[in-house]
Each structure stands twice: as structure tokens, then as C-alpha cells.
N, CA and C of each residue as an Amber inpcrd file, in Angstrom:
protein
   474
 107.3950000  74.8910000  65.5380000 108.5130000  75.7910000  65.3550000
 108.3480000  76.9740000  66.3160000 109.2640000  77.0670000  66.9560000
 109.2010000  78.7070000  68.0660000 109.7060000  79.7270000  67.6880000
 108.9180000  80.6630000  67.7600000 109.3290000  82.3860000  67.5230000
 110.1050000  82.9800000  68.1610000 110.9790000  83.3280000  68.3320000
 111.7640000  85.0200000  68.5640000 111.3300000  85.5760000  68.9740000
 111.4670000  85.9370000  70.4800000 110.4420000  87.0660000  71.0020000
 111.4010000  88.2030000  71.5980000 111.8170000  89.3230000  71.3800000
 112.5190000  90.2810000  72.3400000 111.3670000  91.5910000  73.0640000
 111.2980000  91.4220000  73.6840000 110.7450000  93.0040000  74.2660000
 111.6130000  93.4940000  75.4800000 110.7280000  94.6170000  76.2340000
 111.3140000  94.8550000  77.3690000 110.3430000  94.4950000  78.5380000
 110.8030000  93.9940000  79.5550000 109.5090000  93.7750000  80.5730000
 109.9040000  94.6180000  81.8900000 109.5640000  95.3870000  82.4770000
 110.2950000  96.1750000  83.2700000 111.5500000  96.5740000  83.2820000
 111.5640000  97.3960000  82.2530000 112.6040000  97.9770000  82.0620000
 113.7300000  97.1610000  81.7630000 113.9970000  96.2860000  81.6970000
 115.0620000  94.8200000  81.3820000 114.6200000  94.2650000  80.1870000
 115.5890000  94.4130000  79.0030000 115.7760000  93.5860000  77.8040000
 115.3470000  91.8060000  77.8650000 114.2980000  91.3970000  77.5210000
 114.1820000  89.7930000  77.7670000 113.9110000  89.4410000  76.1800000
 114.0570000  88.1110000  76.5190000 114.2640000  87.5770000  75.0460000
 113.9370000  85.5060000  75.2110000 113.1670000  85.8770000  74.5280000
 112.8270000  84.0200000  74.5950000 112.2690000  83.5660000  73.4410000
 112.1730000  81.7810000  73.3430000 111.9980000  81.2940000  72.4560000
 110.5260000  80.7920000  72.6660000 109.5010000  80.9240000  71.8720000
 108.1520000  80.2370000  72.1620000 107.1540000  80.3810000  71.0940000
 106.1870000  79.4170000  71.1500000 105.5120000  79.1200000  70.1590000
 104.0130000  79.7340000  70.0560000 104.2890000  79.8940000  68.7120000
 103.4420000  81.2020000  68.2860000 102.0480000  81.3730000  68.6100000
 101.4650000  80.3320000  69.2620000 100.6300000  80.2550000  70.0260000
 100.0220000  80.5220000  71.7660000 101.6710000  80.8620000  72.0100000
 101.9830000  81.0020000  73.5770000 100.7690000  82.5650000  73.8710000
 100.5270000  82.3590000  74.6560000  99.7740000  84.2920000  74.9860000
 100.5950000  84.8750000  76.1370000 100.5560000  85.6060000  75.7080000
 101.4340000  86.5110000  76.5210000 101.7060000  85.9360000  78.1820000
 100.5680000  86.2990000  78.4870000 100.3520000  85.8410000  80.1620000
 101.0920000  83.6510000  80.0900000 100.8420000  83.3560000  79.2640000
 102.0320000  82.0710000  79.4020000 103.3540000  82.0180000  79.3780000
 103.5820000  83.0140000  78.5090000 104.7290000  83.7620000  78.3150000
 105.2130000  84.3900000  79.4880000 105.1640000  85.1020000  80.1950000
 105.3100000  85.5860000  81.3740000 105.4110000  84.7730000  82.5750000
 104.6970000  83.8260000  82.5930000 104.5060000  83.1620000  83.6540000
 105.4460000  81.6250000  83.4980000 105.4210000  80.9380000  82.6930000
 105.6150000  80.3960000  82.0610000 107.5360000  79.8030000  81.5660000
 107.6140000  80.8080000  80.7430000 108.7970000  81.1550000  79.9950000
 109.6640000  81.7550000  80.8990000 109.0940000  83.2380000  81.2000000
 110.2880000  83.7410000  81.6260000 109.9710000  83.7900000  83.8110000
 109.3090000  82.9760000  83.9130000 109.0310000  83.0890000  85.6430000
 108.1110000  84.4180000  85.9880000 107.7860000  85.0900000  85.6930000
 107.4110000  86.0940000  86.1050000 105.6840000  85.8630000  86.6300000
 105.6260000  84.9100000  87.7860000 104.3860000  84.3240000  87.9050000
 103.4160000  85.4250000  89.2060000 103.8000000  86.6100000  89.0270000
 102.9850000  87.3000000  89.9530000 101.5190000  88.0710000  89.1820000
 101.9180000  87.5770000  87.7130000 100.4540000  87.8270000  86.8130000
  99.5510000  86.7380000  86.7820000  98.5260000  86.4260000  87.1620000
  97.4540000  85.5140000  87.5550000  97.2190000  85.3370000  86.3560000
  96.4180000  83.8360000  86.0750000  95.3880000  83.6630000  85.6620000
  93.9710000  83.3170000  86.2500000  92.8250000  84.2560000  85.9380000
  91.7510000  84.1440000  86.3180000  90.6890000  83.3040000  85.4750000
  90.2430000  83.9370000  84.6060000  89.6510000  82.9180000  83.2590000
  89.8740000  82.8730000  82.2590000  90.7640000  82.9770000  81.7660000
  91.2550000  82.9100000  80.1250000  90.7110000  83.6560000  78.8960000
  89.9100000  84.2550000  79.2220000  89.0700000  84.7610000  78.3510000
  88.9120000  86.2560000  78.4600000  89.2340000  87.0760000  79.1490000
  89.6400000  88.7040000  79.4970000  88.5310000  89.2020000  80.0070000
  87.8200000  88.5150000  80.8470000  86.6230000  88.8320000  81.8300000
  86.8280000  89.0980000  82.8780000  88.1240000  88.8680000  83.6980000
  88.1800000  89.1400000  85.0370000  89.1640000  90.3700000  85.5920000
  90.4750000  90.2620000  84.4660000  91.2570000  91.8520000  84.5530000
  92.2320000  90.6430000  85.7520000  92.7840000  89.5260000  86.1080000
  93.9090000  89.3170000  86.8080000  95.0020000  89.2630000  86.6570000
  94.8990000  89.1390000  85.1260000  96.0060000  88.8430000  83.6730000
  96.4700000  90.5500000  83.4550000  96.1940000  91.1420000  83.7080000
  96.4050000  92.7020000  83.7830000  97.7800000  93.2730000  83.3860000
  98.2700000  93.8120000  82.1270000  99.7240000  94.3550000  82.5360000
  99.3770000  95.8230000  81.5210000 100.4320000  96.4270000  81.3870000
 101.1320000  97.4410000  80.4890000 101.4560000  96.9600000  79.6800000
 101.0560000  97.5190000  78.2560000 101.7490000  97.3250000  76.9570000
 101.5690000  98.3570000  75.6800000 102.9920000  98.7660000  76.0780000
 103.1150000 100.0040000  75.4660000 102.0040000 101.1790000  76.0160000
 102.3400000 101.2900000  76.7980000 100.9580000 102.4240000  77.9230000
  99.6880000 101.9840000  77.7380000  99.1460000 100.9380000  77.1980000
  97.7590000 100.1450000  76.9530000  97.5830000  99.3940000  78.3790000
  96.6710000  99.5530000  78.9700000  95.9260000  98.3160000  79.9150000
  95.4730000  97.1030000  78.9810000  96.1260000  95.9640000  78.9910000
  95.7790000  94.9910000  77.8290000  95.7220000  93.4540000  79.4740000
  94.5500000  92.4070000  78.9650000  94.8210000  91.1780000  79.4000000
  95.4120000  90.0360000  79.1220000  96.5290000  89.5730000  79.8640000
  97.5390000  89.0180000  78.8260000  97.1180000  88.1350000  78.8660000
  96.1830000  87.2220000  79.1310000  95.5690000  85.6570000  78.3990000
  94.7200000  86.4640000  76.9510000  94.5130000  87.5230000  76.6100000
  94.6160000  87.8510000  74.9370000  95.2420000  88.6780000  74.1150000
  96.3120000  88.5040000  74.5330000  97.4670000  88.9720000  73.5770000
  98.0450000  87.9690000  73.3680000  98.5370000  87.4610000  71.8240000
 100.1510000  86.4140000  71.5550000 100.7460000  87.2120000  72.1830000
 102.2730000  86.0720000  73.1880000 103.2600000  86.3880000  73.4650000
 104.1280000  86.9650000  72.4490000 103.8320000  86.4890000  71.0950000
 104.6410000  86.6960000  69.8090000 104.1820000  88.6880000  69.7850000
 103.1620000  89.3220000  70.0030000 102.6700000  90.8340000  69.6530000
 103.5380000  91.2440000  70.3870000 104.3040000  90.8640000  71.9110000
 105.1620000  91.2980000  72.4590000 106.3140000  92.0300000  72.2470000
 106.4880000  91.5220000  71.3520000 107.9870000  91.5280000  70.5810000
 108.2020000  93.0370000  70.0500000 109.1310000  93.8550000  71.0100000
 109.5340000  94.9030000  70.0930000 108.5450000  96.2370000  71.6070000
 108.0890000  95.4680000  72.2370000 107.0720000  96.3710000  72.9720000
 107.6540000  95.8930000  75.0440000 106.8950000  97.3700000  74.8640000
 107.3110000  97.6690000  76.6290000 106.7500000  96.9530000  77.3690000
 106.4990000  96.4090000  78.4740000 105.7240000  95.3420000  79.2240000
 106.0600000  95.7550000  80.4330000 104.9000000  96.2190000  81.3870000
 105.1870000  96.8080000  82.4310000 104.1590000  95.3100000  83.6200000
 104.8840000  94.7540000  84.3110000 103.7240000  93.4540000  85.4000000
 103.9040000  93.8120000  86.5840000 103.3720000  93.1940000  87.2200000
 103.6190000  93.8050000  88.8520000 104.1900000  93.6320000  89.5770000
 105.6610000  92.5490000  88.7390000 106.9550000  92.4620000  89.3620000
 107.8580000  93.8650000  89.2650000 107.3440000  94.4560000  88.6080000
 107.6890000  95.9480000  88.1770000 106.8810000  97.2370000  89.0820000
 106.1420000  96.9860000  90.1660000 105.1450000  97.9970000  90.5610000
 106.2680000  98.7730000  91.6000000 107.1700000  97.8420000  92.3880000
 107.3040000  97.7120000  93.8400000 109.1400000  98.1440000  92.8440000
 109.5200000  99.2500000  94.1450000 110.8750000  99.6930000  93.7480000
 111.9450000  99.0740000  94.7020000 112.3510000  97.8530000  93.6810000
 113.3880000  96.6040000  94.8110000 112.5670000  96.3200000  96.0750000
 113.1950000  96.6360000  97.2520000 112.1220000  95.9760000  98.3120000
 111.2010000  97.2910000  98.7650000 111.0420000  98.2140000  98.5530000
 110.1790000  99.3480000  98.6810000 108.9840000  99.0680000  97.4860000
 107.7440000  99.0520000  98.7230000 106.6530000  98.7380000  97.8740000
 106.4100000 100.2240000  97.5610000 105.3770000 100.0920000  96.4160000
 104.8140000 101.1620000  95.4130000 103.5560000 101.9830000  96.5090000
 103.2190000 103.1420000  96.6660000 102.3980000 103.9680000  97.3110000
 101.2150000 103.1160000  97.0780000 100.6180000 102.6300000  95.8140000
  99.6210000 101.4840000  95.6530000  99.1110000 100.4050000  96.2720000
 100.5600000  99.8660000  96.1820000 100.9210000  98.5120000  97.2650000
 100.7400000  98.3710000  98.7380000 100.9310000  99.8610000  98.7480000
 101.1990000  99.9170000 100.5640000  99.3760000 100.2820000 101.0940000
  99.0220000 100.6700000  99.8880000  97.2590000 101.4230000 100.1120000
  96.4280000  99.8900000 100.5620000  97.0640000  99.1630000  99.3720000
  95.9620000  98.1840000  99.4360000  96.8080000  97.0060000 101.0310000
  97.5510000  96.6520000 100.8970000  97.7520000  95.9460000 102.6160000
  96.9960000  97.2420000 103.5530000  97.2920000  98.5730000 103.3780000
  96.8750000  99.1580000 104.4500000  95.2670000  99.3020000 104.9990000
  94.3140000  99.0260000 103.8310000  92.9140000  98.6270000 103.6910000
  92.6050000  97.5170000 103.7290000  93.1460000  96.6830000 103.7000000
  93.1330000  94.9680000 103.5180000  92.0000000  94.7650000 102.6470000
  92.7170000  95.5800000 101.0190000  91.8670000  95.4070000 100.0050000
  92.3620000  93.7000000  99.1700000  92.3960000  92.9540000  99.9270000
  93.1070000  91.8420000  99.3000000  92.4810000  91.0370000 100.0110000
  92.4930000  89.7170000  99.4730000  91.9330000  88.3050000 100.4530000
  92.6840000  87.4760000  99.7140000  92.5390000  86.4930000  98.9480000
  92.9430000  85.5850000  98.2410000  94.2730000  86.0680000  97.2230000
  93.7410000  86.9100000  96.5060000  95.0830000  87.4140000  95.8440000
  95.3430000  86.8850000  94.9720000  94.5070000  86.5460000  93.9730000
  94.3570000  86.1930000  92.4630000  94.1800000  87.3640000  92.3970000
  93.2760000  88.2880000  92.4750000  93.0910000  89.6810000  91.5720000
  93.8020000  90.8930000  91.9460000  94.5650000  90.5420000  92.9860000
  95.5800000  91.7040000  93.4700000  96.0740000  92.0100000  92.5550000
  96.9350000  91.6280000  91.9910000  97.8590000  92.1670000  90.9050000
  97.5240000  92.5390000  89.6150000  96.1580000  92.3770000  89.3130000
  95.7990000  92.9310000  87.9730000  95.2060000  94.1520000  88.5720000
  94.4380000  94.2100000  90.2150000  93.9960000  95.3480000  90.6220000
  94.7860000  97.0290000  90.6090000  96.3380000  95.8220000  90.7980000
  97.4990000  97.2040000  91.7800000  97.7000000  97.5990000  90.1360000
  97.9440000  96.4930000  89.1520000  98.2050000  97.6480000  87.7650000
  97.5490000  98.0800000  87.2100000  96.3370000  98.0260000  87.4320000
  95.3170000  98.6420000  86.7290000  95.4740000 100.2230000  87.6740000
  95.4260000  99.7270000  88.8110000  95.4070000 101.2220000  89.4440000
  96.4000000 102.2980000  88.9400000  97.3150000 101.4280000  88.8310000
  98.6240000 102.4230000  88.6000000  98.5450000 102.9460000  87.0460000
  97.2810000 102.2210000  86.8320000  97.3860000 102.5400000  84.9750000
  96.4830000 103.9140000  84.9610000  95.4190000 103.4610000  86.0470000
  94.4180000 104.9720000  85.9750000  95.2230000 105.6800000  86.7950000
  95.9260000 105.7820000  87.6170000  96.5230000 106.6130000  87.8260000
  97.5810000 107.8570000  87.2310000  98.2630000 107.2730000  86.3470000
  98.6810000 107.7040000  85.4410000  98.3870000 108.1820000  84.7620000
  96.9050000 107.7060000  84.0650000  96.0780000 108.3580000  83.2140000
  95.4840000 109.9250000  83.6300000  94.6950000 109.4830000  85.4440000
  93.9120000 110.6170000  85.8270000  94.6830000 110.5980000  87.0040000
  95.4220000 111.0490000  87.5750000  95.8370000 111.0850000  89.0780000
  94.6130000 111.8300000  90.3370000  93.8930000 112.4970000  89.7110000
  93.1480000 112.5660000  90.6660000  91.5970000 112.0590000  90.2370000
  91.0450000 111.0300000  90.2940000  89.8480000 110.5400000  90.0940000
  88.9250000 110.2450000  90.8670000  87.7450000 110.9010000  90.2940000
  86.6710000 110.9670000  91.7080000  86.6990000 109.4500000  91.8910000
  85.9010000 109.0210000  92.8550000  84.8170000 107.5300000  93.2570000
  84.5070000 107.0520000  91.8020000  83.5070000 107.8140000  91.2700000
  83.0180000 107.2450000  90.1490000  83.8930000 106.5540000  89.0400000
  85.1160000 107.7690000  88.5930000  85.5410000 107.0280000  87.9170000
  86.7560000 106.0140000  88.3420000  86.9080000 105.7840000  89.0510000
  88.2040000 104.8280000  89.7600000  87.2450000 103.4660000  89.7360000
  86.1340000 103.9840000  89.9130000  85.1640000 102.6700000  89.6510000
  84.8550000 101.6020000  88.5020000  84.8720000 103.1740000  87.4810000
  84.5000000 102.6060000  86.1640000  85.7210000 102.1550000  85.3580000
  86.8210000 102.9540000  86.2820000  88.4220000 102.3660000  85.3850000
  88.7050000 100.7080000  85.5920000  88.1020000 100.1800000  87.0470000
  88.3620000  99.2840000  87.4750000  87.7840000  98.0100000  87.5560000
  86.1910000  98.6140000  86.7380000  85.2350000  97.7790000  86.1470000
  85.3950000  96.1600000  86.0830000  87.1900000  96.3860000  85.0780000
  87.4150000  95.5660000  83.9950000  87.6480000  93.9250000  85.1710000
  88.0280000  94.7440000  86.2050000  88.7260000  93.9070000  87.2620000
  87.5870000  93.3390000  88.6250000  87.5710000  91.7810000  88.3640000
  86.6960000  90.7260000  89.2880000  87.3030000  90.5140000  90.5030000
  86.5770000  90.8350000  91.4730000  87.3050000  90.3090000  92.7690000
  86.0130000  89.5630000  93.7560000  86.1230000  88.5460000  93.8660000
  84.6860000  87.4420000  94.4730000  85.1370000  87.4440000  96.0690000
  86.4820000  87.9570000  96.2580000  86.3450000  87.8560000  97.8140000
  85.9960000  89.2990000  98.9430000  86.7330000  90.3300000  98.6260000
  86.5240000  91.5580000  99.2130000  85.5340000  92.4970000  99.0770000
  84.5980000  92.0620000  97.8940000  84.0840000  93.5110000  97.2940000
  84.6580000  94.5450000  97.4100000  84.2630000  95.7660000  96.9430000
  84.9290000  96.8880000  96.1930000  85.1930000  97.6760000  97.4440000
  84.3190000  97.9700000  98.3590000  84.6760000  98.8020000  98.8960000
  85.9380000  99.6490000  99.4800000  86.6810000  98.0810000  99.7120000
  88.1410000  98.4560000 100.7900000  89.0390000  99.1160000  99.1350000
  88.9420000  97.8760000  98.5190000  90.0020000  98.7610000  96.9220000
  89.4950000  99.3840000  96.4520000  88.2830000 100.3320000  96.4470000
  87.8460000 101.7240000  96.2190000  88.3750000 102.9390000  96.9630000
  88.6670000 102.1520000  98.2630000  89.5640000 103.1260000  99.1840000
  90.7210000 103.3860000  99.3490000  91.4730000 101.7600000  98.8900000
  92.7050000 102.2110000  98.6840000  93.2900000 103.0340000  97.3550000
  92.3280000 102.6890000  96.6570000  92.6570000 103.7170000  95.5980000
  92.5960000 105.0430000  95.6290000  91.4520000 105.0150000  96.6920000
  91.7070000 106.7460000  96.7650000  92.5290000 107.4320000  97.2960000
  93.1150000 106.6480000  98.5860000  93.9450000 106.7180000  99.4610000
  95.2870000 107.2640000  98.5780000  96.0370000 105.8270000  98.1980000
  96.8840000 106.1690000  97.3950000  96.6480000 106.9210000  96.1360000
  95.6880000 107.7690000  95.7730000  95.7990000 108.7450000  94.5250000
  96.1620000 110.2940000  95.3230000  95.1790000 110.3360000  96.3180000
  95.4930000 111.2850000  97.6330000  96.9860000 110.9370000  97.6430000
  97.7740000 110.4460000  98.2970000  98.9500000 109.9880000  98.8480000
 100.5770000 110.5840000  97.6250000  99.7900000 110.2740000  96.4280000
 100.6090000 110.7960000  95.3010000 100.6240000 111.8070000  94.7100000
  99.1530000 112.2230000  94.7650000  98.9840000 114.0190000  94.4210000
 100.0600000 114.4870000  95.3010000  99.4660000 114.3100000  96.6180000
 100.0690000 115.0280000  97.9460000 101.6090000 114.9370000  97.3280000
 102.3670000 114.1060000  96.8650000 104.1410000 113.8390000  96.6730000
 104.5740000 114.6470000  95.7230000 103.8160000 115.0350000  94.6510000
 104.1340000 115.3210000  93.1520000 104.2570000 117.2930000  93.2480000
């Protein structure tokens, strides 16, 4: 039997039918297309599954799609404003903090999540915000920089 699901996912009212077993990140990917949220390992070890929910950094291979329901959902089809990428977006191509690009997108929302949180964050903690998030091809260095880059880049705007 399938559940009723309404939330909002970037700002847009969505609404689907799925079974109560679906997790979110299937849900997303899945259901409603929104396949720019990875799966890395299923299990919330790697941070690729990465979104907003309800201002929470949550991994959506462990959330039910069904907890959705009624809640904000921010993915990283949502980062980038129409074809204008996000100050984030533009940090990390501009560092070539990316290789493969499974963990890009849990990287860019996580960033944007500590960002939000701390807009200006030393090294250390941009480090420890970002912990949550595995990347086996670049190491940290270059997306340590673009993060700083773009936190610099947004102070500087605000």
C-alpha cells in the first residue's frame, strides 16, 4: 500500500505516491527525478545523500521518504539560481574541488548548510562541519579552499 507524501522541495509544492519504506533519497531520485542527490553507501557514512530538512543537514538514504511529508527539502537542484550557479558552485569548478562527482553535491550542500550556520568559519571548523562528507578522489585540500573562498566571496556581498 503507498503513502501520501506532500512536502516542499525547493521551494515547489511536490506530492507523490510511495511506499512506506521508500527513503527519502529514493524518493528524490527515484519518484520525483531529482537525481543530482547521489547515492554513496546507504548507510549515512559518506554525506553524498546530503540535503536540507527543515534547516537540519540530514542523509537522505536515512530518512523515510514518508518523514518528508509536511517538511521543507532543500537538494542541490535547488543550490544554483535557474542557470546562475550559486557563489559555492562557482568556488568549487573554480578550485577543481571535484573529480568524479558522486560527492559534489552532498559537499556544495553541506557547505551551504555551514554556511548559513557560520558564514565566516575558520579552516578548522569548515573541516569539522564537513567531516560528515567522503571524497576518495580529490582530498580535502582544493574543497577546503573552495570553501573558504566562497565564505570570503559572501561575507564580502552581504
Amino acid at each position: 500500500m503507498k503513502t501520501h507524501v506532500q512536502t516542499e522541495i525547493n521551494g515547489e509544492a511536490v506530492e507523490c505516491l510511495i511506499d512506506p519504506s521508500t527513503t527519502l533519497l529514493n524518493m528524490l531520485r527515484n519518484d520525483l527525478l531529482l537525481t543530482g542527490t547521489k547515492e554513496g553507501c546507504g548507510s549515512g557514512d559518506c554525506g553524498a545523500c546530503s540535503v536540507v530538512m527543515d534547516g537540519e543537514l540530514v542523509c537522505a538514504c536515512l530518512v523515510l521518504g514518508v518523514e518528508a511529508s509536511g517538511a521543507k527539502i532543500e537538494t542541490i537542484e535547488g543550490v544554483a539560481d535557474k542557470d546562475q550557479l550559486h557563489v559555492i558552485q562557482e568556488k568549487f569548478l573554480e578550485h577543481a574541488a571535484l573529480q568524479c562527482g558522486i560527492c559534489t553535491p552532498g559537499l556544495i550542500v553541506s557547505t551551504k548548510a555551514l554556511l548559513a550556520q557560520n558564514p565566516n568559519p575558520t579552516e578548522e571548523e569548515a573541516r569539522y562541519f564537513l567531516a560528515g562528507n567522503l571524497c576518495r578522489c580529490t582530498g580535502y585540500d582544493k574543497i577546503i579552499k573552495a570553501v573558504m573562498d566562497a565564505a570570503s566571496v559572501l561575507k564580502e556581498a552581504s
